[in-house]
N, C-alpha and C positions, 0 to 999 in steps of 0.2 A: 504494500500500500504506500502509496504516494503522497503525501501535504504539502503546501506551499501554505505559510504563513506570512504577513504583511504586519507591518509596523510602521508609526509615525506619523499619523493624518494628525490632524487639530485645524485650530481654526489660526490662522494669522492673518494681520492686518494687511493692505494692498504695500507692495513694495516689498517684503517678508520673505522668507527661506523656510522650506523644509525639508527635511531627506526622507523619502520612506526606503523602506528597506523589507526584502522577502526573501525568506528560507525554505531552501527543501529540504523533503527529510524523507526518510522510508529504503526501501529497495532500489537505489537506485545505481546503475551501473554508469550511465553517463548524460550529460544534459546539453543540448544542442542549443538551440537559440532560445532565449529566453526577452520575455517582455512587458512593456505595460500599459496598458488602456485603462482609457474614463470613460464614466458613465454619467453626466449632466442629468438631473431632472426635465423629462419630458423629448431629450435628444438619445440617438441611438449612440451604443460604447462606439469608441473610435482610439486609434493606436499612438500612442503617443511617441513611445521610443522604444527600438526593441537594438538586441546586440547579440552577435554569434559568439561562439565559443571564444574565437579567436580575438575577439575584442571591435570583428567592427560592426561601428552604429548604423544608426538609420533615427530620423526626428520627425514628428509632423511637422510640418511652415509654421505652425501657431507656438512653437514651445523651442524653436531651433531659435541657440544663443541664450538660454537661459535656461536650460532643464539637461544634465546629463546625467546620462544611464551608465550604472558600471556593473560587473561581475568581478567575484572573490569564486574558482571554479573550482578550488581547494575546500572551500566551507559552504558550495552549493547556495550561493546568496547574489540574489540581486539588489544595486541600490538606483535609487533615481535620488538627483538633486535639482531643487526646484529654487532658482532664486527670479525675483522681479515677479511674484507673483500677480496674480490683475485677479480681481473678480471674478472673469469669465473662464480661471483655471479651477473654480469649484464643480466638485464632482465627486463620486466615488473612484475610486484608483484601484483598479486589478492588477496583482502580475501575473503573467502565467510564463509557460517551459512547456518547452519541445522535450522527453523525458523519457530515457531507453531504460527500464524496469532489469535487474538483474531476473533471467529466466525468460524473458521475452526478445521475441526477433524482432517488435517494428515498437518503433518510438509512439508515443499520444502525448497531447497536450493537455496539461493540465492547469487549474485556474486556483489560485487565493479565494477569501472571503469579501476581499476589498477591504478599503480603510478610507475614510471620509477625509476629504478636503476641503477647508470651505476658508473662504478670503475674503474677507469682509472688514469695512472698517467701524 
């Protein structure tokens, strides 16, 4: 069995920083790309920055130059860093992982619980 836990939402003021941070844990033989989407009230989840093993990125337009995504592939952890926050970056934040299970031949993706962001002054 597989879990990705997420850490780090709250609320901060516009301008503000936060890091979230997600772990996997379980069975796990190796982890491929890993990543993270938000989920706005009322908008559909959408991808915000994902990164391969090897360390390269990818950003939405809306969060490129102010939000970077890293992996620790040693401790099965992804982080996102979120500075310049604005309003319109509240949402809930998912991470999920491309995720090859010790005993299994083909990798799945699996998701967090999310963790709330909300930016507000």
């Amino acid at each position: 069995q597989v879990q990705l836990v997420e850490s780090g939402g709250g609320l901060v003021h516009p301008g503000g920083s936060l890091r979230l941070s997600c772990a996997a844990s379980g069975s796990i033989f190796s982890i491929y790309a890993m990543e993270w989407y938000r989920q706005a009230p009322g908008k559909q989840r959408e991808l915000v920055a994902d990164i391969t093993r090897s360390g390269s990125t990818n950003y939405a337009d809306s969060v490129k130059g102010r939000f970077t995504i890293s992996r620790d592939n040693a401790k099965n952890t992804v982080s996102l860093h979120m500075n310049s926050l604005k309003p319109e970056d509240t949402a809930v934040y998912y991470c999920s992982a491309d995720i090859l299970s010790v005993g299994l031949e083909a990798a799945y993706t699996y998701w967090g619980q999310g963790t709330q962001v909300t930016v507000s002054s």
